[in-house]
C-alpha positions, -999 to 999 in steps of 0.1 A, spaced: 246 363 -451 230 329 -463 229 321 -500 195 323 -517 184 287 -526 196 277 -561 166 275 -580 180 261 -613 196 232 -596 166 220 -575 145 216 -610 174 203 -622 178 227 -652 208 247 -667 210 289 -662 201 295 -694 171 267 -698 139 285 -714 102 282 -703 96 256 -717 125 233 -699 118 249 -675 76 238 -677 90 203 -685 115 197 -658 89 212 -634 61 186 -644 85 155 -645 100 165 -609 64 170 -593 50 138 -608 81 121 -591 81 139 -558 43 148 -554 33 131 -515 9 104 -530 37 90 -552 65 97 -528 49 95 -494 59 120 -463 98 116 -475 91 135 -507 74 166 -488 101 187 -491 112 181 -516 80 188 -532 75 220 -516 111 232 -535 100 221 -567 72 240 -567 90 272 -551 113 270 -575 88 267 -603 68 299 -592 97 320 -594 118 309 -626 82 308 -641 78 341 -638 100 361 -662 99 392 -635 105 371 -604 135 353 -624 148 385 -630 150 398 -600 163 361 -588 193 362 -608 204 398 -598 202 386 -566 223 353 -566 250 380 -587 245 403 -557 253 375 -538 283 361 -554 300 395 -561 299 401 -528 314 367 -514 340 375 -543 350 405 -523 344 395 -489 368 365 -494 396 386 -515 435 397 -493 429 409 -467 395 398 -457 376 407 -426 341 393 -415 324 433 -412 287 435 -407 279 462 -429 252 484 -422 233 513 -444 207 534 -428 197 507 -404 198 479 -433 219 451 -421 234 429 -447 237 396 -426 197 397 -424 195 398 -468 185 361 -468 155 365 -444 144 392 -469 153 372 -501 127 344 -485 103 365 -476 99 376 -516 100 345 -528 90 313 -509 53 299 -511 28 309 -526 16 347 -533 -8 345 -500 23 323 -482 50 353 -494 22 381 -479 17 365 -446 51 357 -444 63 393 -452 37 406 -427 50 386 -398 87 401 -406 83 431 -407 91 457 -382 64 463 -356 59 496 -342 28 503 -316 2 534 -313 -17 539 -287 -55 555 -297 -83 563 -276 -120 549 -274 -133 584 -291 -109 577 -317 -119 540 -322 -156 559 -322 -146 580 -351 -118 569 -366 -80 587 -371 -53 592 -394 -19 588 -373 22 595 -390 47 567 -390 82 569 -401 93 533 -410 125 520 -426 114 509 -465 132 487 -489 142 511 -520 164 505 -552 203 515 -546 195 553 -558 235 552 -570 239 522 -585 202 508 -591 216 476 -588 238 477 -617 274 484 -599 288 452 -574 313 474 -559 291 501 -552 297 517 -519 264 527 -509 247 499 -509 275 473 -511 267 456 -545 231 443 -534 215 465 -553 186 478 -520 190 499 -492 168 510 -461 152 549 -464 131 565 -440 95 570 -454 68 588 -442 34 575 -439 -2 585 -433 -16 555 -412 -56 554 -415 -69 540 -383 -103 527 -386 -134 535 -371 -143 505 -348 -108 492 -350 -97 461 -322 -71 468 -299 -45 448 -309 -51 448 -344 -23 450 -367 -23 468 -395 5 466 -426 21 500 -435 40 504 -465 55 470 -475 78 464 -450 64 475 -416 35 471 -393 16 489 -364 -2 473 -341 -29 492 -326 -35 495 -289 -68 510 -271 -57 527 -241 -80 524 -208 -112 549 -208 -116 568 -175 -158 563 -183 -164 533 -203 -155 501 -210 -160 481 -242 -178 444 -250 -171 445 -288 -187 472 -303 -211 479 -272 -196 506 -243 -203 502 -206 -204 523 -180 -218 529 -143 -245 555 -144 -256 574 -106 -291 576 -98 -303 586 -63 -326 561 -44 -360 585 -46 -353 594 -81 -349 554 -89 -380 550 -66 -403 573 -88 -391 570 -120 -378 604 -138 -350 619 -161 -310 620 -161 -288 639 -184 -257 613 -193 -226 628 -213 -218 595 -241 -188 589 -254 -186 618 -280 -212 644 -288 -237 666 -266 -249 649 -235 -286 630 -238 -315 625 -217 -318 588 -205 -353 578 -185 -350 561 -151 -381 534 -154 -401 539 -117 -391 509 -95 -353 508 -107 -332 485 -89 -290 482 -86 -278 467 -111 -307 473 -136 -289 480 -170 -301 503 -194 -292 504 -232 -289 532 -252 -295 523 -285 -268 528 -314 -246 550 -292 -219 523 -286 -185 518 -314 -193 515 -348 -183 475 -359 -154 475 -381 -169 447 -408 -204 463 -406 -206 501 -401 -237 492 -376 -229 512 -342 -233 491 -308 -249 503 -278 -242 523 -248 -251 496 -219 -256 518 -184 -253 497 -151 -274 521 -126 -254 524 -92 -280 539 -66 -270 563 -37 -288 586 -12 -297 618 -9 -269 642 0 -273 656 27 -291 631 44 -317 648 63 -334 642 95 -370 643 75 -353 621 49 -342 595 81 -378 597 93 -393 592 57 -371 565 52 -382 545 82 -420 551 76 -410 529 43 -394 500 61 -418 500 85 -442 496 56 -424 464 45 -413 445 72 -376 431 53 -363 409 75 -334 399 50 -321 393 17 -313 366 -10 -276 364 -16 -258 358 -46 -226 355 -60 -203 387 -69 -204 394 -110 
């Protein structure tokens, strides 16, 4: 387990200094090391100094900071006693050796710094949802692993079995994840404070999605797209609609379907339903449909076709 960075001795004050030494050291340090008095050499240094500030100026976050380094040193005290053996302990799937990781994550950077930094640390688990459930939203359980307060010791007891004198151990927690309505697949969202799930939209047998739009192939026979008419189309969710065929409609021809796509995430505002007509013939193919169809092309005379490139 690495030690915790020794706050006091970066701003160069004693363990017992108050705020104000604290505010004075702190101010005669950053003056001395800030990057346009320094240059690039003093950027580290810098960034210290001001860690260190944030937390011993903060009577909470000092707190916590110095039950930690005791933490620490009682249990290098025992770890180095007769008899000593290098064990990895382990409670509950809490593993000692990765304490330092966790003691950074609370306490380097800034506020937004420590969030973004205790986001990208934590555990990840994955759920996979379905577009109908992107469509309406859904609430999914998640049992994560959540930093608690040593429930025997609360911190208080260095050569306390349970958690081994750090004061924290790792409990299983329930959660209710909210998925939201509209939600991007691969979106990650933070449960608890110490875990994650990143959301994944599994493959739709109908429809594809461009944002918040759906697409999908629509079948419409060849007289029917000749003539014009009516077609009943099942959407994503909800009874199935009536969608006009325009006379005249060729492959290819899309047609929207106004506010039945995903609602957006940011907005509310629903997408479309975007239908990519497909044409086919008659089935069965009749002789009078054969002879019908070859009183039309003897009507037009095509001789060929303009070609383009696949999309």
């Amino acid at each position: 387990m690495a030690a915790p960075k020794d706050y006091y001795k970066i701003l160069e004050v004693g363990e017992t200094a108050d705020a104000a030494a604290i505010k004075a050291s702190y101010r005669k340090l950053a003056r001395k090391y800030h990057p346009d008095v320094s240059g690039k050499s003093g950027e580290e240094r810098f960034k210290d100094i001001n860690e260190a500030y944030e937390v011993l100026s903060n009577p909470a976050k000092r707190a916590e900071y110095d039950q930690l380094r005791r933490n620490f040193a009682n249990r290098k005290a025992r770890s180095q006693g007769p008899g000593y053996q290098r064990v990895s302990h382990e409670w509950d799937g809490f593993n000692a050796e990765d304490f330092g990781s966790i003691f950074e994550d609370l306490f380097t950077g800034s506020t937004a710094t420590r969030a973004t930094q205790r986001t990208r640390s934590a555990p990840e688990e994955t759920v996979s949802v379905t577009l109908e459930q992107v469509m309406t939203g859904a609430t999914v359980q998640l049992t994560v692993n959540q930093i608690k307060p040593c429930p025997v010791c609360h911190g208080t007891d260095p050569d306390c079995a349970r958690c081994g004198g750090l004061g924290q151990v790792m409990e299983p927690q329930r959660f209710d994840v909210k998925i939201p309505a509209g939600v991007d697949d691969g979106t990650v969202l933070r449960v608890g404070e110490h875990a994650r799930l990143k959301v994944q939209v599994a493959p739709h047998p109908r429809f594809a999605r461009q944002h918040s739009d759906l697409v999908g192939r629509v079948t419409v026979s060849v007289p029917l797209a000749a003539t014009g008419g009516e077609i009943t189309v099942a959407p994503l969710v909800g009874d199935p609609v009536a969608v006009k065929i325009p006379p005249h409609t060729n492959q290819g021809k899309v047609l929207r379907l106004r506010g039945m796509g995903l609602p957006d995430r940011s907005t509310g505002k629903p997408g479309d339903l975007l239908l990519e007509v497909t044409l086919r013939f008659p089935e069965p193919f009749t002789e009078d449909d054969d002879r019908l169809y070859q009183d039309i092309s003897a009507l037009h005379h095509e001789t060929g076709g303009d070609v383009h490139a696949p999309r």
